[in-house]
C-alpha positions, 0 to 999 in steps of 0.5 A: 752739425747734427742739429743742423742736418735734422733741421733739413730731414724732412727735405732728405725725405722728400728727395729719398721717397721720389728717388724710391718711386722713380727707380732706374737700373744701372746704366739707365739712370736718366730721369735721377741724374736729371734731378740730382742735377737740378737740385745741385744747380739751384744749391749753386754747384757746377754739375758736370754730367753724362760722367761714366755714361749717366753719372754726374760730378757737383763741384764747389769751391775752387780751392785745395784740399777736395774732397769727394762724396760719392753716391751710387745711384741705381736700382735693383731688379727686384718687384717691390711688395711694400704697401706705403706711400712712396712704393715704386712706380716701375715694375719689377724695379726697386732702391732695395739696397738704399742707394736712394737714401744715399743720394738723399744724405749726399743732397742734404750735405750738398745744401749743408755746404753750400750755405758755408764758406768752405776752407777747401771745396766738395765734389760729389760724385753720384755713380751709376751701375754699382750693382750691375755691369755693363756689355763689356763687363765694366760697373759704374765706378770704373768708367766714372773713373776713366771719364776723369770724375777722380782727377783733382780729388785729395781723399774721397768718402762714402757710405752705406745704409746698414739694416741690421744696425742699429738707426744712426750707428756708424760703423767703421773698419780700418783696411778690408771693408770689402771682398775682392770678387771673381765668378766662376761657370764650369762645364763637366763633360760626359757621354750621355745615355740612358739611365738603364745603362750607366756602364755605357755611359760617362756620367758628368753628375757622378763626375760632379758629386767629386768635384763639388766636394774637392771644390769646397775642399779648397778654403780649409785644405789648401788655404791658410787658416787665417787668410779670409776667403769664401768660395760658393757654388751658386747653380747646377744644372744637368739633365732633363729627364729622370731616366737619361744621364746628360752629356753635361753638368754646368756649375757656376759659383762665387770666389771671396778674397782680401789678397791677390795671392789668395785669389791666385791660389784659388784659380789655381785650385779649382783648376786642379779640383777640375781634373779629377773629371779627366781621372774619371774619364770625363772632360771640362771647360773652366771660365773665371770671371774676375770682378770688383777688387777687396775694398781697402778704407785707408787708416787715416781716413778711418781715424778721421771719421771715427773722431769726428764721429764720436765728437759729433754724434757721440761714442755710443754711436759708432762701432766696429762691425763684424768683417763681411765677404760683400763686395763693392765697386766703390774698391775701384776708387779707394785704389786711385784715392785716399779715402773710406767708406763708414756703414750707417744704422738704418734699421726699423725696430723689430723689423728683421727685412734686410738689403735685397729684400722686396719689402726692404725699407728704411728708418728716415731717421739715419738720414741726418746721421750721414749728412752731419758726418759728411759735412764734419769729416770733410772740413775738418779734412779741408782744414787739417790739409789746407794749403796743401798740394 
């Protein structure tokens, strides 16, 4: 199958160089769901779209098991400053994370399978919005998720390019992929004045400096060693002048977690670090954000993938990567259907660019890599669970 999937790179390619010159934002997928659908229809697909207000499901076969595929599709905010061929044509908008390269191996497993006679059937499911959220905080997996787009599937599969891998190495986890993330904003309150006078004031910076330092207190004080956790402050601001002390002090941060009981101890931390403003005479307000879930691989998917991935592209290839506190919206899907996401070597030699990067890019040579496991893991799961329910 690897051969096969070689065979159509340059295909691959051509799709991923378009998708990275036409980026498009969350939610704004418009011009990429009209080309994924075009392609799909000619490979002979039933393509349904406008699933999860611009994303699209592909479907072929009629029979059971099926399996899904999921790409997300969006672009990120971010000005690309890559001087190659296949630059984006938007300003200040750029595939900086690899989504494009995801549609382009899901396209080429899509033309794998549909020149085969398929002992169950696929369903791609191309999501918008990983990346961002919408008005009422939703990303694009949930309301893929409530317009139907998992209804009927038996396991589902994803992947994510990796830039410090090295090109082609699958990389695999049982359990927790990902981090279950939450956001925080704090107000700490004061009463401002001038710099000359502090003993008249209430100032929310000295309040600060001790609730900064009792927040970052709560992963090694008030934790268990062994659960993984990352809380972070992100931003501070306060004042705007050297010699006034302000009102107020707004902080904002990031919480990491693997389980909801660590996550409940959190909340209830940093509830607590908060009120040594009220023993310092000051005040606060508190907003917790909670955000995508921990992103748990389901274990027999996992032991699927890694056989079939050291049958097909060899042992040397596939690896099991450091644990990382990243999250993902993909978690949404896995907590409705059996399935798990793999990572794929993309990196450039001696490059040392990674995700998020303006000038992030790719080595094209993963491509096949992706399809030819899609493809293999999906019909050896189709024939181990034929005929079931």
């Amino acid at each position: 199958m690897l051969d096969e999937a070689k065979e159509i790179q340059p295909l691959m390619v051509q799709w991923r160089r378009d998708f990275h010159m036409h980026p498009e934002l969350g939610f704004e997928e418009h011009r990429t769901a009209a080309k994924l659908a075009e392609i799909l229809e000619g490979f002979g697909y039933k393509v349904r779209s406008g699933v999860g207000k611009t994303g699209l499901l592909a479907r072929l076969g009629t029979k059971k098991p099926v399996v899904g595929i999921r790409a997300d599709m969006d672009a990120l905010p971010i000005l690309d400053a890559k001087d190659v061929p296949y630059k984006s044509k938007v300003d200040g908008v750029m595939h900086a994370c690899g989504h494009d390269a995801h549609m382009a191996i899901a396209l080429g497993t899509a033309k794998l399978f549909s020149e085969m006679d398929l002992p169950g059937s696929v369903q791609f499911v191309f999501q918008p919005s990983e990346e961002m959220q919408d008005e009422e905080g939703f990303s694009g997996a949930p309301r893929m998720i409530a317009d139907g787009a998992l209804e009927g599937l038996d396991c589902i599969l994803a992947l994510h390019v990796d830039a410090s891998r090295p090109t082609g190495e699958i990389g695999l986890l049982n359990e927790y992929v990902g981090a279950g993330v939450d956001s925080f904003y704090v107000k700490i309150r004061g009463k401002g004045g001038h710099g000359a006078t502090p003993d008249r004031v209430i100032d929310p910076i000295f309040l600060s400096g001790y609730v900064i330092l009792a927040i970052h207190g709560i992963i090694s004080r008030r934790l268990w060693p062994f659960d993984p956790a990352v809380i972070s402050i992100g931003s501070i601001h306060g004042g705007s002048a050297s010699n006034v002390i302000p009102s107020e002090v707004e902080l904002t941060g990031t919480i990491r977690f693997h389980h909801a009981d660590v996550q409940e101890t959190i909340h209830k931390e940093l509830e607590r670090t908060l009120e040594i403003a009220y023993a310092l005479g000051g005040d606060y307000d508190l907003e917790i954000l909670k955000g995508y879930p921990p992103m748990e691989n389901d274990p027999t998917i996992v032991a699927l993938l890694d056989s079939v991935a050291c049958e097909e592209l060899g042992p040397e290839l596939v690896a099991e990567p450091e644990p990382e506190m990243g999250s993902e919206d993909f978690a949404y899907m896995l907590q409705k259907v059996p399935g798990a996401m793999f990572t794929l070597g993309c990196r450039i030699e001696g490059d040392t660019r990674r995700h998020h990067d303006p000038r992030f890019d790719i080595n094209e040579d993963c491509l096949p890599y992706g399809a030819a496991l899609f493809v293999t893991a999906a019909l050896k799961y189709m024939e181990q669970h034929q005929g079931t329910k």
